[in-house]
N, C-alpha and C positions, 0 to 999 in steps of 0.2 A: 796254070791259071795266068790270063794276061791282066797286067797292072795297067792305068790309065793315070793320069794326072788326076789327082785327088781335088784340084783346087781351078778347073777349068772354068774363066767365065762365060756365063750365058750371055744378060744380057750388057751392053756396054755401060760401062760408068761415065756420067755426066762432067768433064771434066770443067771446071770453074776455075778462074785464074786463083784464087782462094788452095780451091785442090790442088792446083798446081804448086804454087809456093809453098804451100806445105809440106808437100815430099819433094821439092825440086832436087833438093840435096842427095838424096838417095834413086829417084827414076832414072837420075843420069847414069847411075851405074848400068856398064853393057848387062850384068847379068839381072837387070832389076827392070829396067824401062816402066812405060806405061801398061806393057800388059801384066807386069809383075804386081804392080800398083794395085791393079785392079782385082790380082787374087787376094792381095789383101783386104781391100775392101769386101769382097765377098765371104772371104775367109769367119768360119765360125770358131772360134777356140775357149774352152775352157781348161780354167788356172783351178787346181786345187791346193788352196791354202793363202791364204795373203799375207805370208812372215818373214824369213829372211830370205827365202826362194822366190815366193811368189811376188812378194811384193817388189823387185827388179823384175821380172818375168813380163806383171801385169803391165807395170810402167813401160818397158820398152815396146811393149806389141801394140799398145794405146797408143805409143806418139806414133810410130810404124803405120797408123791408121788401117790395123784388122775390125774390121768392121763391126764384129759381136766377140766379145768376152763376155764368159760366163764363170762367176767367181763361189766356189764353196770353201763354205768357213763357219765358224760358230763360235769362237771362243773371242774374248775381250782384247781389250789393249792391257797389258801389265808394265809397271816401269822396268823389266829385267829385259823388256823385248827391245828397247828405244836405241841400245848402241847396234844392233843390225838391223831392224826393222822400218826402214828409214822412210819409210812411207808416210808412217805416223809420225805427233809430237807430242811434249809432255801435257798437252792438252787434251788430249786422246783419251790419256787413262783413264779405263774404265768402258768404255765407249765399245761397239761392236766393233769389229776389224773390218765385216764384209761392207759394214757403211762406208765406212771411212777411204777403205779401198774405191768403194762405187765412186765416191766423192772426187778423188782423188784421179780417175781415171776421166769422169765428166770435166773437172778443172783443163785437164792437160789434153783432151780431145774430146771436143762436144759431139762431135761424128760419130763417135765410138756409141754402141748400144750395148748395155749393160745388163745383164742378167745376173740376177744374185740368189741363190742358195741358203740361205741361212741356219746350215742345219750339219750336223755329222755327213760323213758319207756312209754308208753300209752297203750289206747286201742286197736289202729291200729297197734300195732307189737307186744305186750305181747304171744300171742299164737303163733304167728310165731316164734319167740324167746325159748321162754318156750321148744318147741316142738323138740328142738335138746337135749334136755340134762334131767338126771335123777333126780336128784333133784333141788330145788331150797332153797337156804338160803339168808332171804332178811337182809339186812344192812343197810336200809331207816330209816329215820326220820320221816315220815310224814305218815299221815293215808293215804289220795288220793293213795299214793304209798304200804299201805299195805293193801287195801282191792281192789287194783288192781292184785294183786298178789296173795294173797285167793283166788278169782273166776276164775282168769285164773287156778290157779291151782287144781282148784275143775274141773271145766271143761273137760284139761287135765289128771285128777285123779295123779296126780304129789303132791307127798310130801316137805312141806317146811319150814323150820327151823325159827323160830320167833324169836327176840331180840328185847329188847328195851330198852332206858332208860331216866331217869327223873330225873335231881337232883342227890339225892344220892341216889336213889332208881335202879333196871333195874328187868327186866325179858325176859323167854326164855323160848317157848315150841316148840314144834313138833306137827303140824298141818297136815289134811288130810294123813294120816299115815293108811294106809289098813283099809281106811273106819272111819279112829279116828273121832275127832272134828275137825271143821276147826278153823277162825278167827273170823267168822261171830257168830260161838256159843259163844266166849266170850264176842266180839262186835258185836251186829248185827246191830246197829247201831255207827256211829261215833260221839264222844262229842264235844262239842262247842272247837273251835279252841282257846279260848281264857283261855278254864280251862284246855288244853292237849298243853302248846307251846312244840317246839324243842328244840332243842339243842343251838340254838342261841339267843333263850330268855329267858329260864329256864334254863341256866346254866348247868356244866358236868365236873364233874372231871376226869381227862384222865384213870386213872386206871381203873374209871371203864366201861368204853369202850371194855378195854382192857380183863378185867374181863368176861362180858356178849358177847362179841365176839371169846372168845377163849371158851366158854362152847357152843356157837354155833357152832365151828368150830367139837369140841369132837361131839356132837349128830347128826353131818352130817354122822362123821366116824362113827359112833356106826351102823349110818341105812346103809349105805353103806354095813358094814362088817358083819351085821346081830348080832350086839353084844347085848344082851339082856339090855332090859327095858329103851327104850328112850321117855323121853318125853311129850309121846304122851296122850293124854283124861287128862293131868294135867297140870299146868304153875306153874314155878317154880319164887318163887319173893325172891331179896335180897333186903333186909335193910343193905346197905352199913355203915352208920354211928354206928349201933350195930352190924354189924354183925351177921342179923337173915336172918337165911335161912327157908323161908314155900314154901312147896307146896301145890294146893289146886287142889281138884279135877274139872275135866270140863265133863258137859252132855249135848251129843247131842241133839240136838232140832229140835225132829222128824214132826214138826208141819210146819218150816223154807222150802220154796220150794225152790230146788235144781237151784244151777245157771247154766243157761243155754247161757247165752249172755254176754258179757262185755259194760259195761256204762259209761255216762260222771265221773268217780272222784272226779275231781277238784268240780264238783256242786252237787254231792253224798255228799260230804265233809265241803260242802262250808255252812256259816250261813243260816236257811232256811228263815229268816228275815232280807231283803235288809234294810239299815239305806238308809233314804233321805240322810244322809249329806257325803255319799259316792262318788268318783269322781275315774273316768277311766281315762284310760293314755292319750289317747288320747282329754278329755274333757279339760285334765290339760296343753296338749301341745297346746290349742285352747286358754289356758288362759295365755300363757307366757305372752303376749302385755298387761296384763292390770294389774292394782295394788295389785300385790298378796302378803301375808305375807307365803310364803312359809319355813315351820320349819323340819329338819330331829332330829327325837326323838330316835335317834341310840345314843350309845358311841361313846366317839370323835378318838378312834383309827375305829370302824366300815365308821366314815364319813369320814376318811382322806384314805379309802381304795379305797373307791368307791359314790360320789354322782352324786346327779342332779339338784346341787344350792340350796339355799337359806341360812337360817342361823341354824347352829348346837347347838339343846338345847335339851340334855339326856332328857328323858324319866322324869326322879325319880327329877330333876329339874324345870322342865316344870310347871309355876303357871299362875295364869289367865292374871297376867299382862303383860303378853306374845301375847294376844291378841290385836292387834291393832284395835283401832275403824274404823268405816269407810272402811275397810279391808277385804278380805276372806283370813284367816288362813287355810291351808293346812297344812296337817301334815301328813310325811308319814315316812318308816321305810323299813327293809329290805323285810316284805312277807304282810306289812297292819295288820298284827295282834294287832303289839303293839300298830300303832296309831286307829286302830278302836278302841280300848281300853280305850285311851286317850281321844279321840272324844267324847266319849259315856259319860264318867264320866263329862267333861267340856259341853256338853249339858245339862246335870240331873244340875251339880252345877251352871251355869251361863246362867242366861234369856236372848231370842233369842240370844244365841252365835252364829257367822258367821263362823263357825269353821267345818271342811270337813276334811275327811281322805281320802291318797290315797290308793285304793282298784284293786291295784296288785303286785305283786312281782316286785324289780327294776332290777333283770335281762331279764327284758322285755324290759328296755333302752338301755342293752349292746351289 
């Protein structure tokens, strides 16, 4: 198959001393000029997520003057988000993300046009979605949402900008890139949810948020403007506490059959081993009426933000004598992760423990 410039303009862009002084700084680049300008302006890109990824993503491609971002998101501003999510302020809270972002984007480039989403991604709209715009750069946390976004975009033959991060570690490549490697060659399968957490159980220093999504933001423009050697067949990993930068090469795997449908995620993703002592939301709302030791194993600024009763006892606190006899201990947390975790080890150390985790996310209460 022959590949073409994904981002070739048609018709010319009107340039205005205005437009000019705007990107003056950057057209002068040999590898940028004014027809590079102009890809961007034509350029259609959606960001998904506006949090510590996306929100440097969206910002740099806005002042860049890409002409359409289109922003999916659903979830609010929380005060836990404000040391990386620098988009927002303590004013925010509470407030949707994907406004605030829109807003945020309008401020810093009025040129820019704004498309917004307000809504999960899933199966049942990712290609409908997808299907308006030329790249996609995702800025999720979570696998369900990046190997939703690989197969749509394998699908669509649409290129998409990786980031991610761990600790003090992140990485970034450039996926499905004129045939490159997708997601699925690096992961082709997803790892236990309990040795891969997010951002809200593994911790995250904001810089480097900021860091791995402004080098996402550079390798949208690079593919955009056709600027040489993005990305792509390698993943780039920082060791932030040394500051070691490798990249390692990635091989296609011709063996892997090509996606052709999109799937449940959430159960793509999900432990392939149900624990008996797991409980649904609804099982637990069946059980308010009777003697439950209900425990949230959050930090006490996560339980003062958001709960669903009982008593608040940290995770890294949490000992057996926390167990009530005679009692069913519940114990849940912001996605079930932590308290499966917790669950599991206080089964292995403590004979017939009465001990259950809740097994969903609790903005399924809100």
């Amino acid at each position: 198959m022959k590949y073409f410039s994904l981002f070739l303009p048609s018709n010319k862009v009107k340039v205005t001393q205005e437009y000019y002084s705007r990107y003056a700084r950057q057209t002068i680049l040999p590898q940028m000029g004014l027809e590079g300008q102009e890809k961007l302006t034509k350029a259609k890109v959606l960001v998904i997520g506006c949090g510590g990824l996306g929100g440097p993503v969206l910002s740099y491609l806005a002042a860049a003057g890409v002409g359409t971002i289109g922003l999916i998101e659903f979830d609010t501003v929380s005060l836990s988000n404000l040391h990386r999510q620098i988009i927002f302020e303590t004013k925010d809270i509470g407030q949707p993300k994907i406004e605030i972002a829109k807003q945020r984007i309008q401020t810093l480039n009025p040129d820019v046009t704004v498309l917004t989403y307000n809504t999960q991604l899933t199966s049942k709209n990712a290609l409908e979605i997808f299907s308006e715009f030329d790249l996609i750069v995702d800025g999720s946390d979570n696998f369900p949402t990046r190997y939703l976004v690989n197969d749509a975009c394998e699908i669509l033959n649409k290129p998409f900008v990786y980031g991610a991060i761990h600790q003090l570690e992140g990485q970034v490549s450039v996926f499905n890139y004129k045939g490159s490697c997708t997601y699925r060659d690096l992961y082709n399968t997803p790892p236990d949810s309990e040795t891969a957490p997010n951002c809200a159980i593994g911790g995250v220093l904001g810089p480097i948020a900021g860091v791995i999504g402004s080098m996402q933001a550079l390798e949208a423009i690079k593919i955009i403007c056709d600027i040489e050697s993005p990305l792509f067949n390698e993943i780039l990993v920082v060791e932030f506490q040394s500051m070691v930068f490798r990249k390692f090469k990635l091989t296609k795997n011709s063996e892997r059959p090509k996606i052709t449908a999109l799937i449940d995620y959430e159960a793509f993703c999900s432990s392939k081993e149900k624990d008996s002592f797991a409980i649904t939301k609804d099982k637990l709302i069946a059980l308010e009426k009777e003697n439950i030791n209900l425990i949230d194993i959050r930090e006490p600024y996560e339980h003062e933000e958001f709960n669903i009763g009982g008593e608040n006892i940290p995770m890294d606190e949490f000992n057996e004598e926390n167990i009530k006899p005679n009692m069913k201990t519940i114990l849940y947390c912001a996605t079930g992760i932590r308290s499966k975790a917790l669950a599991r080890k206080l089964h292995k150390s403590t004979q017939n423990a009465d001990v259950w985790y809740l097994d969903c996310s609790l903005k399924e209460f809100i």
